[in-house]
C-alpha positions as CSV (number, residue, x, y, z in Angstrom):
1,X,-214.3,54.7,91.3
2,X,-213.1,54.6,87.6
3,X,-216.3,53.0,86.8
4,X,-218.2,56.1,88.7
5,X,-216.4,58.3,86.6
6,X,-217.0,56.8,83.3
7,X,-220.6,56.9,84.0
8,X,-220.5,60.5,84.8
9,X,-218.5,61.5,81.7
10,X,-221.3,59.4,79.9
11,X,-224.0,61.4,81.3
12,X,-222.8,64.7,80.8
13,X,-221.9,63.0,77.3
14,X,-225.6,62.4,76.9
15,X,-227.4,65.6,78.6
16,X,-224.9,67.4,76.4
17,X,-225.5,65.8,73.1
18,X,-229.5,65.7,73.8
19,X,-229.6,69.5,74.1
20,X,-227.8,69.6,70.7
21,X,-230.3,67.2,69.5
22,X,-232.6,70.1,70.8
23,X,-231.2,72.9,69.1
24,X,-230.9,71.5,65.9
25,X,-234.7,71.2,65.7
26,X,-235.8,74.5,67.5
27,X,-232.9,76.6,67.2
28,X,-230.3,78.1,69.8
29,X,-229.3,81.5,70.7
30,X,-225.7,82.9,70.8
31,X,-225.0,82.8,74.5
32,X,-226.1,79.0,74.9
33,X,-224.3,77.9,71.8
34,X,-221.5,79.5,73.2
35,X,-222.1,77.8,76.8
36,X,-222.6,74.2,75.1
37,X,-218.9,75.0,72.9
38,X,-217.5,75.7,76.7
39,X,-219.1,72.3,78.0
40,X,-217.7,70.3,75.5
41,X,-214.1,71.6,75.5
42,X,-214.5,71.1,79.2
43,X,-215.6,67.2,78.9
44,X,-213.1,67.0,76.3
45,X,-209.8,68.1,78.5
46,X,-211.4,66.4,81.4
47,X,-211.9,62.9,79.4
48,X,-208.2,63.4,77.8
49,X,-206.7,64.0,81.5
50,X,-208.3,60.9,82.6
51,X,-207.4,58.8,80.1
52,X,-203.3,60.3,80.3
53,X,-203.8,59.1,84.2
54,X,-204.9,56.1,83.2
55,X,-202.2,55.1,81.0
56,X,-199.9,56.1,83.2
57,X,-201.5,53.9,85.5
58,X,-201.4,51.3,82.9
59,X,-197.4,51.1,82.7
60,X,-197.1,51.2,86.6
61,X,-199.2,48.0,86.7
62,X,-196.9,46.3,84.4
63,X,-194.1,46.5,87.2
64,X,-196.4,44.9,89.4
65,X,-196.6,42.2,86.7
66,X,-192.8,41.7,86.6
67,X,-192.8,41.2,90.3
68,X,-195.6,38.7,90.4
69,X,-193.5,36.5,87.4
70,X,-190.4,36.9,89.1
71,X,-192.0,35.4,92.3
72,X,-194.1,33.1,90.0
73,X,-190.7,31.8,88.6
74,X,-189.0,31.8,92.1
75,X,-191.9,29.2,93.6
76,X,-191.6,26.8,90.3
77,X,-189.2,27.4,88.0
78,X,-189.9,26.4,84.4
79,X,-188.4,25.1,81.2
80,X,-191.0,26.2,78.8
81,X,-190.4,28.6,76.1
82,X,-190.5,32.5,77.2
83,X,-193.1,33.9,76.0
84,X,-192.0,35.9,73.2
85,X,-194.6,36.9,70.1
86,X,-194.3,40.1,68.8
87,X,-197.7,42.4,69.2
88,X,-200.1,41.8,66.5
89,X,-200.7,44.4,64.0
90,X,-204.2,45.2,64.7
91,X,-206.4,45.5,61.8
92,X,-209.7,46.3,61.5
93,X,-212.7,44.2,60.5
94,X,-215.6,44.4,60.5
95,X,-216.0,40.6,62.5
96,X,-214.4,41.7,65.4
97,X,-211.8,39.0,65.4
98,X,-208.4,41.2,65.6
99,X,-209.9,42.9,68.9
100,X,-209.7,39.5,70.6
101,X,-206.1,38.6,69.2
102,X,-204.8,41.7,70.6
103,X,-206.9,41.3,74.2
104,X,-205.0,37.1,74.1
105,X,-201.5,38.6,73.6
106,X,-202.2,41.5,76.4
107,X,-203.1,38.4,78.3
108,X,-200.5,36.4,77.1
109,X,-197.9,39.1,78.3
110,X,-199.5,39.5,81.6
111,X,-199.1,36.1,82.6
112,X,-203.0,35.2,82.7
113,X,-202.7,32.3,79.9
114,X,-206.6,31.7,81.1
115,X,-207.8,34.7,79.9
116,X,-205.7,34.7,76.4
117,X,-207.2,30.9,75.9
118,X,-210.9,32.5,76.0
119,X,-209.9,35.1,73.9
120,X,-208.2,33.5,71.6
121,X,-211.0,30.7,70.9
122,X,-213.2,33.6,70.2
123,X,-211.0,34.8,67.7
124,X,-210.6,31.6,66.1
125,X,-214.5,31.1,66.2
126,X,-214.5,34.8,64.6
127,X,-211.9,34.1,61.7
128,X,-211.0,30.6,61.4
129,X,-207.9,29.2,60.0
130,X,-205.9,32.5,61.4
131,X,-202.1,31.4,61.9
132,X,-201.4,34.1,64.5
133,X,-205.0,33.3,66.2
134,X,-203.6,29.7,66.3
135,X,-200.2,30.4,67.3
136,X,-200.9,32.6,70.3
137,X,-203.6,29.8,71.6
138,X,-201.5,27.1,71.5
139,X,-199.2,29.3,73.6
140,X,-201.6,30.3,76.2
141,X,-202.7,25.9,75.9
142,X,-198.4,25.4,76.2
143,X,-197.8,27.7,79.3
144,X,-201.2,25.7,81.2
145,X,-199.5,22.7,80.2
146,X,-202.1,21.6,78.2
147,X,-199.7,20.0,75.8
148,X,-202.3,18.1,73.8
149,X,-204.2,21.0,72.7
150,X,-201.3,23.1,71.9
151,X,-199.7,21.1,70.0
152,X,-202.6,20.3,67.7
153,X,-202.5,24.4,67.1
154,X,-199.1,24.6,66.3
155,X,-198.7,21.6,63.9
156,X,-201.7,23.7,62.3
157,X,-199.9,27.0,62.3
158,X,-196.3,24.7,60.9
159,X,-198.6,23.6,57.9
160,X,-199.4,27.0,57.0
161,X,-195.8,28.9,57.7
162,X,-193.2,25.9,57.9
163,X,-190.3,28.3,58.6
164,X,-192.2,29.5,61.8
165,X,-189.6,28.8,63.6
166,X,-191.3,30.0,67.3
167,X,-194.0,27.2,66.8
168,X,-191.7,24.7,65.5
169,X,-189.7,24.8,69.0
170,X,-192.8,24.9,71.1
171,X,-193.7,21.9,68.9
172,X,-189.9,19.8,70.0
173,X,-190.8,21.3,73.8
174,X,-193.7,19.7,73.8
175,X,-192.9,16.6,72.0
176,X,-190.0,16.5,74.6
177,X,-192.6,16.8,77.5
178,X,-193.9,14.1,76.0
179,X,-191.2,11.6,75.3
180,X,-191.3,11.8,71.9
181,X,-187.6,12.1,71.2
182,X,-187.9,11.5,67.8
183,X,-189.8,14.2,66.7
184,X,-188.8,16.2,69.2
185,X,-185.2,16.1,67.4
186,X,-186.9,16.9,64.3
187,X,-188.5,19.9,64.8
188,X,-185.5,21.1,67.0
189,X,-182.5,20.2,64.7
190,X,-185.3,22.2,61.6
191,X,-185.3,25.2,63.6
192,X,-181.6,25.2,63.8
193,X,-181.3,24.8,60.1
194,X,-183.7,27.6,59.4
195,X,-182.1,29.8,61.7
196,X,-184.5,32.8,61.5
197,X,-185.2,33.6,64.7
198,X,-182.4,34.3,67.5
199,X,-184.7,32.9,70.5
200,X,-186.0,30.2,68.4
201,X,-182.6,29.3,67.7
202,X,-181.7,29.8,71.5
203,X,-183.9,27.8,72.7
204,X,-183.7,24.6,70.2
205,X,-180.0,23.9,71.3
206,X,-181.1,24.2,74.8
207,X,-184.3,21.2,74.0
208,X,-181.8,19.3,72.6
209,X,-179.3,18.9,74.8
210,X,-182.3,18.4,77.4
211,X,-183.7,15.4,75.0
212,X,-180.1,13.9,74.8
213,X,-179.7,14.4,78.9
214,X,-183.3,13.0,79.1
215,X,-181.4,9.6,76.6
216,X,-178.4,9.5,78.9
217,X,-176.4,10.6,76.0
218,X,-174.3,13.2,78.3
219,X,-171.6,13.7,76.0
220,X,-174.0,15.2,72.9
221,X,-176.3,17.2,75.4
222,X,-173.1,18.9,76.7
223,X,-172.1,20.3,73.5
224,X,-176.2,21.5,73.3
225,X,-175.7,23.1,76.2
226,X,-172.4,24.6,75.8
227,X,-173.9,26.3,72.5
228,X,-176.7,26.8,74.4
229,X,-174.3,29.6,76.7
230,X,-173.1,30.6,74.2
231,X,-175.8,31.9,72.2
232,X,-177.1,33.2,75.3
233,X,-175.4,33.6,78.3
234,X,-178.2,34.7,80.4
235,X,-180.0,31.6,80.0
236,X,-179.2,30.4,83.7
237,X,-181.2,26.9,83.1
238,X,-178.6,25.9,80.5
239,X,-175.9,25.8,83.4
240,X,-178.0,24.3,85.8
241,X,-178.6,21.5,82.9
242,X,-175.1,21.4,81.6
243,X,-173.9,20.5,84.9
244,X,-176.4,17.5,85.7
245,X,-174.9,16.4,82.3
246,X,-171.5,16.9,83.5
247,X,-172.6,14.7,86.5
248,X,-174.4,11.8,85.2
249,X,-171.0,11.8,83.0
250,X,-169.0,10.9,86.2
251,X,-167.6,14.6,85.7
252,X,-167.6,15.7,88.8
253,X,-165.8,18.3,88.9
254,X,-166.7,20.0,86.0
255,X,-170.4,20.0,87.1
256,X,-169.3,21.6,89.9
257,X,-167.2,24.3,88.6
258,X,-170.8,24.9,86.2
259,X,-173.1,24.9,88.8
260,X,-170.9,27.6,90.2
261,X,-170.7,30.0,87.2
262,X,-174.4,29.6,86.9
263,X,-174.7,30.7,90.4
264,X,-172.7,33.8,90.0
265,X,-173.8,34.6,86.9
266,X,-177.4,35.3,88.7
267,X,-177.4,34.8,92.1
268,X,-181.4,36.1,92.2
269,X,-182.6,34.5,89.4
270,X,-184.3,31.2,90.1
271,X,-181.8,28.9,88.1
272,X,-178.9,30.6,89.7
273,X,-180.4,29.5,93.2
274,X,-181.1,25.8,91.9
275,X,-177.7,25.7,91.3
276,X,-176.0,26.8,94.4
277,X,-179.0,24.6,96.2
278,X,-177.9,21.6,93.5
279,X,-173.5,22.4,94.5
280,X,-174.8,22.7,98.3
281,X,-176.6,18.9,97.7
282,X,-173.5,17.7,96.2
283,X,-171.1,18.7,98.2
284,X,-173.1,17.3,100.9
285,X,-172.0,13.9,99.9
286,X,-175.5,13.3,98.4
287,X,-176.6,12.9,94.8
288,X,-178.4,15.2,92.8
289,X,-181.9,13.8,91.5
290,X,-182.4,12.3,87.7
C-alpha cells in the first residue's frame, strides 16, 4: 500500500510538473495558474501528512524491535559487547559513502547485523580507510560472531585512533573468545587506563574477570567482577559470573548469596533467570557447569 501511494504522489508529481513544463513555453491564463498553485499546495500537505504518519509509524516499530531483542536475549543470552556507537554525523559527499554508514548503524541498532555488514562494505568500498566505516563493520562481523573479520577491522580502526576505547574492548572480547589471554589482558587493562568511555570502562573489568575465571584464577576475577557491579549495577551477567567464581573458589556460600542478588536485582532479564536456574541446579545437590 505505501508503495501504491508513493507512486500516485509521483504521478500527480509528474502530470503536475509537465503541465508547468507546458506553460512556460505557451503561456497560462490566470484561472489555471491559479488551479496548478491549488494542486501543488494540495500534494504538498498531502505528502507532509504522509510522511508525519510515517514517522510516527517509524518510532512504533522500534518497540517492536525492543521486544524481538528482549526475546532474542531470553532464547541465548550473550556476553558480547552492547551495541553502543553513537549515530554518525552524516555528511554529505558527493560518493555516496556517508548514506551507507548511516543505513549500517540503523541496521546495527535494529538488530539485523546482516544488513549493516552489506552496507558497511559498500561504504568502505566508497571511502576507504574510514575509521567509523571500519568500526561499525567489525561490529556488525563481532555480533555474527565472525570474530576473524572483526577483529582485523578493529585493530585497523586502534591504529588510526588508539584511545578508541569501544574498539579496543571489542578487540580483548574477541581475543578472549579466542583464548588469547594475553592480549586479551592487554587491550582490556589499556582501556581501563584510558578511561574515556564509561561502557568501555564497564565492560573491560567485566572481560577481565571473565579471562581470569576462564585461567582458574577465581580470586583476581572476583575483584573484576565486584568492580564490575559496581560500575554498573545493572549488568546482571556480572553476578551470574561473580558467583561461578565464588564457586569454583570452594565459596559456596557466597556464590549463593550472589546468584541471589542477581536474581532479585532482575527477575525478567535473562541473567537474572540464569541465576535463579544456576541457585535452583545447586541447591539441587548438582554442580554448576565450567
Amino acid at each position: 500500500m505505501a508503495d501504491e501511494t508513493l507512486a500516485q504522489y509521483r504521478a500527480r508529481y509528474a502530470d503536475i510538473d509537465g503541465r508547468l513544463d507546458t506553460a512556460a513555453a505557451s503561456g497560462i491564463d490566470d484561472a489555471s495558474r491559479a488551479t496548478v498553485k491549488t494542486e501543488i499546495i494540495t500534494l504538498f500537505k498531502a505528502v507532509e501528512q504522509q510522511a508525519t504518519e510515517m514517522a510516527a509509524l517509524k518510532d512504533q516499530i522500534k518497540t517492536l524491535v525492543d521486544k524481538w531483542k528482549a526475546l532474542q536475549a531470553a532464547a541465548a543470552p550473550s556476553l558480547a559487547p552492547q551495541f553502543a556507537a553513537e549515530k554518525p554525523v552524516v555528511v554529505a559527499d558527493h560518493i555516496g559513502a556517508s548514506t551507507f554508514i548511516e543505513k549500517g548503524w540503523s541496521r546495527l541498532s535494529l538488530g539485523d547485523y546482516e544488513g549493516a555488514e552489506t552496507a558497511l562494505v559498500k561504504a568502505i568500498e566508497l571511502s576507504p580507510g574510514n575509521p567509523q566505516s571500519e568500526a561499525l563493520l567489525g561490529w556488525a562481523q563481532m555480533l555474527q560472531e565472525k570474530h576473524d573479520e572483526a577483529l582485523m577491522n578493529f585493530q585497523k580502526v586502534l591504529m588510526r585512533e588508539p584511545s578508541n576505547a569501544l574498539a579496543r574492548i571489542n578487540v580483548g572480547y574477541i581475543c578472549l573468545k579466542k583464548g588469547i589471554f594475553g592480549e586479551a589482558i592487554e587491550h582490556l587493562s589499556k582501556a581501563i587506563r584510558l578511561d574515556n568511555d564509561k561502557k568501555a570502562t564497564l565492560y573491560a573489568h567485566f572481560y577481565l574477570g571473565l579471562v581470569y575465571l576462564e585461567r582458574e584464577m577465581y580470586e583476581d576475577a572476583q575483584v573484576f567482577f565486584q568492580k564490575t557491579l559496581v560500575l554498573g549495577p545493572n549488568l546482571i551477567e556480572a553476578y551470574y559470573e561473580l558467583g561461578r567464581a565464588f564457586w569454583f573458589n570452594e565459596q559456596e556460600d557466597e556464590a549463593k548469596t550472589t546468584w541471589r542478588q542477581g536474581h532479585t536485582t532482575n527477575k525478567f532479564n535473562p541473567w537474572g533467570k540464569r541465576c535463579a536456574e544456576l541457585l535452583a541446579l545447586v541447591e539441587s545437590g548438582a554442580q554448576p557447569p565450567k
